[in-house]
C-alpha positions as YAML, in Angstrom:
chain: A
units: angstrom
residues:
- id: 1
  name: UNK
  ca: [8.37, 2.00, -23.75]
- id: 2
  name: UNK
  ca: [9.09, 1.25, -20.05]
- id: 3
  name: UNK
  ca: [9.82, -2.77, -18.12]
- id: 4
  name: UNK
  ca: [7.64, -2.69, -15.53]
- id: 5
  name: UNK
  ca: [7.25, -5.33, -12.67]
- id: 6
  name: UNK
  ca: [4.20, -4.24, -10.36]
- id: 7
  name: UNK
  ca: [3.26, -6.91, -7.29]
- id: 8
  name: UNK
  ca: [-0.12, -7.67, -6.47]
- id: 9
  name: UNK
  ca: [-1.20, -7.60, -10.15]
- id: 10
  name: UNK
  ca: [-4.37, -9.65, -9.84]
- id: 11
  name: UNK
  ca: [-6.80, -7.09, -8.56]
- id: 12
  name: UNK
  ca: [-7.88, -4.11, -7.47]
- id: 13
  name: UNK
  ca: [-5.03, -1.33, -7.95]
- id: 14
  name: UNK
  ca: [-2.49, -3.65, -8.91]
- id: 15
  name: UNK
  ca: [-4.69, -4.54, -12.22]
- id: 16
  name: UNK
  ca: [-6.00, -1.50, -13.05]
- id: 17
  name: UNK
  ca: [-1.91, -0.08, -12.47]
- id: 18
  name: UNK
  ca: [-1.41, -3.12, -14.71]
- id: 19
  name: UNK
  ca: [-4.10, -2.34, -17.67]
- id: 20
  name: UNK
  ca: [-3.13, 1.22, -16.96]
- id: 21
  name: UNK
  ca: [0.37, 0.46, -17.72]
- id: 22
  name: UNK
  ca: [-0.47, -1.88, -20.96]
- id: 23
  name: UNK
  ca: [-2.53, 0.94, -22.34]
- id: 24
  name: UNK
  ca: [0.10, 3.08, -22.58]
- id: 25
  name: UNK
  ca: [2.14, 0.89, -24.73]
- id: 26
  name: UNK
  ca: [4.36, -0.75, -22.30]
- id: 27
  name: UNK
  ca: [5.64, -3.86, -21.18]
- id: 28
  name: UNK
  ca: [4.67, -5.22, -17.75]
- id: 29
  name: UNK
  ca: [5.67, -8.33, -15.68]
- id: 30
  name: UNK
  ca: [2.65, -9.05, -13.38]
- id: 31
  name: UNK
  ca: [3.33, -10.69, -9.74]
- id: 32
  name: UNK
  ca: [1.05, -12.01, -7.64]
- id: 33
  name: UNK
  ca: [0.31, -15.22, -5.03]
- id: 34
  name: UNK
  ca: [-2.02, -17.08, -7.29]
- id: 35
  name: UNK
  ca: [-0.17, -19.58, -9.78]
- id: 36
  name: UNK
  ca: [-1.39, -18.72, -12.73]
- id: 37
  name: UNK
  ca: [-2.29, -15.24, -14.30]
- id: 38
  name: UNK
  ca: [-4.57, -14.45, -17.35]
- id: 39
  name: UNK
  ca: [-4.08, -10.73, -17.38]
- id: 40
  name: UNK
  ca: [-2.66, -10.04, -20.80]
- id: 41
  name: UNK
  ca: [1.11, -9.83, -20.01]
- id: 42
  name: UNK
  ca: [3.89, -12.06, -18.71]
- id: 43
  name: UNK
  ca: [3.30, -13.10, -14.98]
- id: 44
  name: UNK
  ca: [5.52, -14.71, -12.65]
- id: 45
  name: UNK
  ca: [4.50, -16.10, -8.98]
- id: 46
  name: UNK
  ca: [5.91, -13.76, -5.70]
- id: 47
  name: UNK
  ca: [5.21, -13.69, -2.04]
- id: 48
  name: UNK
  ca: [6.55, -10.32, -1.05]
- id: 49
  name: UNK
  ca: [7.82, -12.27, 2.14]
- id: 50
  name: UNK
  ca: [10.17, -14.23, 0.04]
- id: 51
  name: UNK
  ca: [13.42, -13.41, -0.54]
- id: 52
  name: UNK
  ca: [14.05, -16.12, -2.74]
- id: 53
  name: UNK
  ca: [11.03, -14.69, -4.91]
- id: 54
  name: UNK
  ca: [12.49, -11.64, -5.49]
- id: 55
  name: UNK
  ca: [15.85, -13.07, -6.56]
- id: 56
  name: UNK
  ca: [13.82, -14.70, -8.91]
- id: 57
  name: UNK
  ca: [12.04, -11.34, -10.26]
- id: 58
  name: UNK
  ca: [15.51, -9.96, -10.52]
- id: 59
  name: UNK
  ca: [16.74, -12.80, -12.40]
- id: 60
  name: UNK
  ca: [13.54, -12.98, -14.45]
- id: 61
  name: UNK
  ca: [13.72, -9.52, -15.65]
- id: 62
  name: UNK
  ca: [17.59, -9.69, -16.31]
- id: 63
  name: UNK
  ca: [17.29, -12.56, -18.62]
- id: 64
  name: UNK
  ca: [14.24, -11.92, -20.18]
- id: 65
  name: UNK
  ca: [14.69, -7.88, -20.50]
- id: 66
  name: UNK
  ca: [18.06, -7.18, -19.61]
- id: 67
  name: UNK
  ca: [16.73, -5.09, -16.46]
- id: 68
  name: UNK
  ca: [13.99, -3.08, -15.51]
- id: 69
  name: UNK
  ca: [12.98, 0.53, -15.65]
- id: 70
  name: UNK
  ca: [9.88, 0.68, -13.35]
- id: 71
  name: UNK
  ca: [9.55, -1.23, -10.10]
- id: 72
  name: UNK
  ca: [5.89, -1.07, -8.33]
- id: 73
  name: UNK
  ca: [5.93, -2.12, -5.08]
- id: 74
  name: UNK
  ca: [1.83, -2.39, -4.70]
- id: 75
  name: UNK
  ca: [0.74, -5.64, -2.64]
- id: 76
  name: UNK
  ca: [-0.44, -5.26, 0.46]
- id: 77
  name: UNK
  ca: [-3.16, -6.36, 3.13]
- id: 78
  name: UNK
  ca: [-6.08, -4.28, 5.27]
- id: 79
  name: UNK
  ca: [-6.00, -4.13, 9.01]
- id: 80
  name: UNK
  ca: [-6.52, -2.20, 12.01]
- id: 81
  name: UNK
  ca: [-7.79, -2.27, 15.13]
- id: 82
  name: UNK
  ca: [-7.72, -0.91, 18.39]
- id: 83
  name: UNK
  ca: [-4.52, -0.99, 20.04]
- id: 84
  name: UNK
  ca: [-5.18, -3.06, 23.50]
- id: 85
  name: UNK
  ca: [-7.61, -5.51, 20.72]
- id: 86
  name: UNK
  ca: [-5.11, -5.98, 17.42]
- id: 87
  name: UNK
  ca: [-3.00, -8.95, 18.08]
- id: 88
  name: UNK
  ca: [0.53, -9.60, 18.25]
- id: 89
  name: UNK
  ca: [0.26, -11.64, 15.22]
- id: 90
  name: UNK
  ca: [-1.23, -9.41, 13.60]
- id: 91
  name: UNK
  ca: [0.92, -6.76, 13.59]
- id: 92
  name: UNK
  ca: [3.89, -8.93, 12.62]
- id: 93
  name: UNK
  ca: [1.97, -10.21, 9.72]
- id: 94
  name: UNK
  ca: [1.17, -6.50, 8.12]
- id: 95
  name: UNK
  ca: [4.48, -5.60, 9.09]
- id: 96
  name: UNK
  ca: [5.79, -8.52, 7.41]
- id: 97
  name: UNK
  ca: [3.63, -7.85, 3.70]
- id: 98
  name: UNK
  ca: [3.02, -4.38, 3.81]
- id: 99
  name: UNK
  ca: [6.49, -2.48, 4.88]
- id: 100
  name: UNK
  ca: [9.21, -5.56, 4.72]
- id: 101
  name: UNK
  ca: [7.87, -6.64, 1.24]
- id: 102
  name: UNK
  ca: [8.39, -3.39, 0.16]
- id: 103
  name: UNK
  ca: [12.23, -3.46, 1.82]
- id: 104
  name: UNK
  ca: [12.17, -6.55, 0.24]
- id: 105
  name: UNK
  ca: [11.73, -5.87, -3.19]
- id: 106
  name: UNK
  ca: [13.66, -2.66, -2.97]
- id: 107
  name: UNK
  ca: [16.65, -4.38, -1.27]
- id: 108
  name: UNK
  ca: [16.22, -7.10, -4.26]
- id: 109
  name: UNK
  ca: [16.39, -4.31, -7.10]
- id: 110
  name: UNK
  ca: [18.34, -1.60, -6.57]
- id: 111
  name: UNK
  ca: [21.53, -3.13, -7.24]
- id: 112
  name: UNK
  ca: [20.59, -3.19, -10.55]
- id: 113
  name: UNK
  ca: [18.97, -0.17, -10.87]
- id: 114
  name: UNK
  ca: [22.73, 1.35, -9.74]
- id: 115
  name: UNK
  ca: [24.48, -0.46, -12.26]
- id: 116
  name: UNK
  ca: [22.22, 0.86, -14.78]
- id: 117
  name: UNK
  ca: [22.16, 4.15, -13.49]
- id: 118
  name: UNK
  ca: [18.57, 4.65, -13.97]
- id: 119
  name: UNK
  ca: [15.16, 3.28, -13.02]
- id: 120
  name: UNK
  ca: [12.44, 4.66, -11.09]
- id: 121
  name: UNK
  ca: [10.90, 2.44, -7.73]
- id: 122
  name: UNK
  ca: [7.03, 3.40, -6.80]
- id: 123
  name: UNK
  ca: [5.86, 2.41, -3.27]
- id: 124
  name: UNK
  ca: [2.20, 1.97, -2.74]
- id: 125
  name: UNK
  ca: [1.70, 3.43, 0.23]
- id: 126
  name: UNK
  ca: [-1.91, 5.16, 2.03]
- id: 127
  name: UNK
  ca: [-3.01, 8.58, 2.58]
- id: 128
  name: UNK
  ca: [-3.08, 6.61, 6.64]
- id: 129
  name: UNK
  ca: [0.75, 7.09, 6.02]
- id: 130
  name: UNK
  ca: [0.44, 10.81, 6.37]
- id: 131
  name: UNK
  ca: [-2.39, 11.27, 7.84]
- id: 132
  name: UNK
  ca: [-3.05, 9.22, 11.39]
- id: 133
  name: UNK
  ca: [-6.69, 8.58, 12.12]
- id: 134
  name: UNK
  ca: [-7.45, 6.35, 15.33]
- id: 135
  name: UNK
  ca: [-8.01, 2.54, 15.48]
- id: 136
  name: UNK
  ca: [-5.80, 2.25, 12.75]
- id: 137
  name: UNK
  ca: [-2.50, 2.22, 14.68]
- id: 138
  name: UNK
  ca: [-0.77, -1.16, 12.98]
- id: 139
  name: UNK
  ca: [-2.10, 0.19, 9.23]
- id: 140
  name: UNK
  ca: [-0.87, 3.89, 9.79]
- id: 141
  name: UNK
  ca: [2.27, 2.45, 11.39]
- id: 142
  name: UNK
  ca: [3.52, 0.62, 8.59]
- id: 143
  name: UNK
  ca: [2.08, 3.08, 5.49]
- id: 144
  name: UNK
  ca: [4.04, 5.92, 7.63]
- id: 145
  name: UNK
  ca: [6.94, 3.52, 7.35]
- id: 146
  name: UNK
  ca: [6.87, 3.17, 3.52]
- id: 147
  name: UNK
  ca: [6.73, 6.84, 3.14]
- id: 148
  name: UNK
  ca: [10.23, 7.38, 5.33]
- id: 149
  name: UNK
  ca: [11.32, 4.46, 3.61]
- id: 150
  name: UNK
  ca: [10.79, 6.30, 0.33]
- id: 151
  name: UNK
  ca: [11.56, 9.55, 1.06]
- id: 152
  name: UNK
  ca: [15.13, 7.98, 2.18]
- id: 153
  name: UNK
  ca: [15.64, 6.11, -1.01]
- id: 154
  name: UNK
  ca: [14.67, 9.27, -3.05]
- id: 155
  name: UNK
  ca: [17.99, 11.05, -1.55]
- id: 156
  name: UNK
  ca: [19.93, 7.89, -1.20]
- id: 157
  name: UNK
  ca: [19.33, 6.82, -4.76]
- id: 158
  name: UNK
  ca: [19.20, 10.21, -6.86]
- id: 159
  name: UNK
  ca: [23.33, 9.65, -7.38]
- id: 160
  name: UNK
  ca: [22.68, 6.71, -9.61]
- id: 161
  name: UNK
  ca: [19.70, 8.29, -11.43]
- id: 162
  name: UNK
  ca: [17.23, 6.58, -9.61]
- id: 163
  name: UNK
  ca: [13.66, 8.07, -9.34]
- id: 164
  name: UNK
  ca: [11.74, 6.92, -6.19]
- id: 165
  name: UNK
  ca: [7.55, 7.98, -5.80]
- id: 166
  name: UNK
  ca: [5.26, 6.99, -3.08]
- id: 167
  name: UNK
  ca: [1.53, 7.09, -3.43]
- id: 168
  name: UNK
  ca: [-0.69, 7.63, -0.85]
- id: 169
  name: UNK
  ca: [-4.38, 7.31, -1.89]
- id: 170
  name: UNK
  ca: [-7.50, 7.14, 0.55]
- id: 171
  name: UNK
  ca: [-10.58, 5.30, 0.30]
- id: 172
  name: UNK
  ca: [-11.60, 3.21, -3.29]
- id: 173
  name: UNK
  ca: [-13.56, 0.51, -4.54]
- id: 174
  name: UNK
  ca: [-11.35, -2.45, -4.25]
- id: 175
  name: UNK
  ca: [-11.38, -5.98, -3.35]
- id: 176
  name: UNK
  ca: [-8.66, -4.80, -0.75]
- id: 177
  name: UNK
  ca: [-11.04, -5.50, 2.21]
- id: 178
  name: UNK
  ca: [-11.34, -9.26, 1.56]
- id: 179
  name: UNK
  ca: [-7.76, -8.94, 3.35]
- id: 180
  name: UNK
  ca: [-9.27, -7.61, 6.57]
- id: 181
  name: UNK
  ca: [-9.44, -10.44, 9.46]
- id: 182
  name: UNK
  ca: [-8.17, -9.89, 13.23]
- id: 183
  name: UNK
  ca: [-9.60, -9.55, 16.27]
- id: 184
  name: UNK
  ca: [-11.14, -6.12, 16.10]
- id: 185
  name: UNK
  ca: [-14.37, -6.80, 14.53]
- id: 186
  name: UNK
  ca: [-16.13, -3.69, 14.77]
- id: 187
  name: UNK
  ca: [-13.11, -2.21, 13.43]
- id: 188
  name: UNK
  ca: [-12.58, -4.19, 10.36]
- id: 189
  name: UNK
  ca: [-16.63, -3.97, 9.96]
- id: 190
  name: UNK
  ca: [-16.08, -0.33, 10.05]
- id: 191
  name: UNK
  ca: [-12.99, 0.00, 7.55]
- id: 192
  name: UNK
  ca: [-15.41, -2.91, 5.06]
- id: 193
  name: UNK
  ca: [-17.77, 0.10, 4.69]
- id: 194
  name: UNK
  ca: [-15.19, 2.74, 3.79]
- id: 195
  name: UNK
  ca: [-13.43, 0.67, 0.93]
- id: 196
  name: UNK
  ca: [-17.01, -0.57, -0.38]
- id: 197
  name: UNK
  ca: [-19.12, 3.04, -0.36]
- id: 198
  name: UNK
  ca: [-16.06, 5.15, -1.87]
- id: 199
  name: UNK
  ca: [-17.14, 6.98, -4.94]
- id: 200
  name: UNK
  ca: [-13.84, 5.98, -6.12]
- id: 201
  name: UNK
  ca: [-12.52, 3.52, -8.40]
- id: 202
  name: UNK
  ca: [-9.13, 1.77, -8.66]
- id: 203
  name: UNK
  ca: [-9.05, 2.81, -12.32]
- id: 204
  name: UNK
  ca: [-9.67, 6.42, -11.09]
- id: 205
  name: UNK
  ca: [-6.57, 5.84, -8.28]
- id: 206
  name: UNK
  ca: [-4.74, 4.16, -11.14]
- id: 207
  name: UNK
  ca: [-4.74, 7.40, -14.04]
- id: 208
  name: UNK
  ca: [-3.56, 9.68, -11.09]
- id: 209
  name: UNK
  ca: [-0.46, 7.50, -9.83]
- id: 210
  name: UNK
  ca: [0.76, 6.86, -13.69]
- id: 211
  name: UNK
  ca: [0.29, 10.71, -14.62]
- id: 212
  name: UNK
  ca: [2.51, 11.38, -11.19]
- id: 213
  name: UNK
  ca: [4.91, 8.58, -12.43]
- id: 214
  name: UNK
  ca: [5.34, 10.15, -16.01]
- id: 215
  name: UNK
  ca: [5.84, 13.35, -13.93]
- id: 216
  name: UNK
  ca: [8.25, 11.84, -11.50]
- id: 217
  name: UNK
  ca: [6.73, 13.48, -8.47]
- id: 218
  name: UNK
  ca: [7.72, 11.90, -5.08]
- id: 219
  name: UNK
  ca: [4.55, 12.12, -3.12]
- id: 220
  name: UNK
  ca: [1.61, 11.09, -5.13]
- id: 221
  name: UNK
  ca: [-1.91, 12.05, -3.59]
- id: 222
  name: UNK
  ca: [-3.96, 10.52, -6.75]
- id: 223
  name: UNK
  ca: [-7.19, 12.12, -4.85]
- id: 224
  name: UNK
  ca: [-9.01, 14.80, -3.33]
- id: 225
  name: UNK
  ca: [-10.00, 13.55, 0.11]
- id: 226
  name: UNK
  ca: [-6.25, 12.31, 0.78]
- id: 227
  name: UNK
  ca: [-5.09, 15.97, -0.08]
- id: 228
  name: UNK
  ca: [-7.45, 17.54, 1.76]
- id: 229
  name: UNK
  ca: [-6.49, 15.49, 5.06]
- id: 230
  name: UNK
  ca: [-2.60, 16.06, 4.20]
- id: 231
  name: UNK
  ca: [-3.93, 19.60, 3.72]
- id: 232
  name: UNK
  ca: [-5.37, 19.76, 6.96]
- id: 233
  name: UNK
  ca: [-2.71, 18.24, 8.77]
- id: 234
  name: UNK
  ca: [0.22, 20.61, 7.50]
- id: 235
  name: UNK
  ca: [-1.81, 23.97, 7.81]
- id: 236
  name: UNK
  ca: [-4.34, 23.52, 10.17]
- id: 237
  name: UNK
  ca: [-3.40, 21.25, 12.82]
- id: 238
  name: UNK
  ca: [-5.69, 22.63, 15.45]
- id: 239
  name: UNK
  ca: [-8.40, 21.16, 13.40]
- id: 240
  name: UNK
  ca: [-6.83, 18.04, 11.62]
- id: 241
  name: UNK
  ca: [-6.39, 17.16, 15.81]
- id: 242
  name: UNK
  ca: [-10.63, 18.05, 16.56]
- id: 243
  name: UNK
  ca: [-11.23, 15.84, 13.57]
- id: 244
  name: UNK
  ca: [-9.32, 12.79, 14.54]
- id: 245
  name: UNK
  ca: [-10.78, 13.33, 17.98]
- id: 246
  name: UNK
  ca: [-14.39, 13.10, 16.63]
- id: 247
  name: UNK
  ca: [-13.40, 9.86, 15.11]
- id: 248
  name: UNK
  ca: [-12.10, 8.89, 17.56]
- id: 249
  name: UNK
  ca: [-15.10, 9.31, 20.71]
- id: 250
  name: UNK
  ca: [-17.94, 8.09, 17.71]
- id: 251
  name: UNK
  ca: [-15.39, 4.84, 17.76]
- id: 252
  name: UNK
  ca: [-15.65, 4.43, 21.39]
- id: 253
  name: UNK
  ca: [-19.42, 4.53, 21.42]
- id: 254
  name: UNK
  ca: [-19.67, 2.00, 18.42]
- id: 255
  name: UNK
  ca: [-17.47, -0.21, 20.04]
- id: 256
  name: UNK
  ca: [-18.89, -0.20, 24.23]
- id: 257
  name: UNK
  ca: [-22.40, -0.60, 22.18]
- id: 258
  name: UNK
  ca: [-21.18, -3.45, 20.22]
- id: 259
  name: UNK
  ca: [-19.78, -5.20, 23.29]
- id: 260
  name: UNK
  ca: [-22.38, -4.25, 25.48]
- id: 261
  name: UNK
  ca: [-25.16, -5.94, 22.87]
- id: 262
  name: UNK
  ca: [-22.65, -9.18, 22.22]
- id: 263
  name: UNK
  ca: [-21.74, -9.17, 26.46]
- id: 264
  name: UNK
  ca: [-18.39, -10.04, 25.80]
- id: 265
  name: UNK
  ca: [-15.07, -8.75, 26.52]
- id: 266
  name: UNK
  ca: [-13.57, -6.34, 23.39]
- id: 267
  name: UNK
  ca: [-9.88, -7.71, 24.62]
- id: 268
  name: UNK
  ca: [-8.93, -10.96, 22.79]
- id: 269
  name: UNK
  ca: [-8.93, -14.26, 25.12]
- id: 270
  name: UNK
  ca: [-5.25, -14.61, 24.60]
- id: 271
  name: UNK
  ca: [-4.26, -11.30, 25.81]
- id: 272
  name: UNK
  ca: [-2.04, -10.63, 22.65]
...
């Protein structure tokens, strides 16, 4: 039986990680924004921008475990956009959840995972972290960065025993689209669709990423589409490239018609 702590336990692949998890006999420390939690297992508030938060997980888990054996790093935020459209602010806010709240809770844990010479940290990352597709330049930016990120702590942290996996699903039912906002409408409106018409479920993400945690596997594709692209990419770049490019011009049109119907400038008024 494992201590887990996975963040963004109150929906979509955090809870079904969670009931995942629980299933399998072990014990789990939820985390989320909301103040409360009625999921069945311990829960403790944490913003993944807050340090302080995460000194308090640490500190949590120390007195109330005596460490931790499994750290998910799973919260994170939708977004994209084109890049002359996609604010400023924006970017620093997905930066700011979805790559430095996974620093974050890395930097805040594996001190103790080195004293105990074990543990195992497992990054929630996007198949958009391997593979690039356009108007998703902030999203594919920052997934690509948890990837490095964990493919550095893999080799930095096997001395101490540490095990580090990344997963990098595509497209699934979740709730993970409430989190799109931004200037790029036709963007986000465009992204909405993918997330709500997969024929995937976070449960279905969910089995995959535990059975590649049991296994210890770095890079965790938990499904076929992802591999496929990944696939694609690595042995067949000429067409991964004709693919993206595709995207890329039925974007375009999408967006000029979109502009053209609402006669308004696709740039935001701010400039940023």
């Amino acid at each position: 039986m494992s201590r887990v702590l996975v963040t963004g336990a109150a929906s979509g692949l955090g809870a079904a990680l969670v009931a995942r998890f629980v299933a399998d006999g072990h014990q789990v420390l939820s985390t989320d924004m909301a103040e409360d939690f009625d999921g069945g297992t311990a829960y403790l508030k944490l913003d993944v921008r807050s340090p302080e938060d995460w000194d308090a997980a640490v500190a949590w888990c120390e007195q109330n475990w005596g460490g931790l054996d499994i750290l998910v790093n799973n919260a994170g935020i939708a977004t994209g956009g084109r890049i002359d459209v996609e604010t400023l602010d924006e970017w620093d806010r997905v930066v700011d959840i979805n790559l430095m709240g996974v620093v974050r809770g890395c930097r805040a844990f594996v001190p103790l995972f080195k004293r105990q010479r074990s543990g195992q940290i497992v990054n929630t990352a996007s198949a958009a972290g391997l593979v690039h597709p356009p108007m998703m330049s902030s999203y594919n930016t920052v997934k690509a960065g948890v990837v490095a990120l964990s493919e550095t702590l893999s080799h930095e942290l096997h001395p101490y025993g540490v095990n580090v996996s990344v997963a990098c699903p595509s497209f699934f039912r979740t709730n993970l689209a409430d989190s799109i906002r931004g200037a790029d409408s036709a963007m986000g409106a465009t992204a909405r669709q993918l997330i709500e018409k997969s024929p995937r479920s976070a449960d279905d993400i969910a089995a995959a990423v535990l059975d590649g945690i049991k296994k210890k596997r770095f890079l965790i594709i938990p499904d076929r589409p992802a591999a496929l692209a990944w696939r694609t990419k690595r042995f067949a770049r000429p067409l991964y490239d004709r693919q993206m490019r595709k995207i890329a011009a039925r974007a375009r049109e999408r967006a000029e018609r979109a502009s053209g119907a609402a006669g308004v400038e696709t740039r935001p008024p701010d400039g940023r």
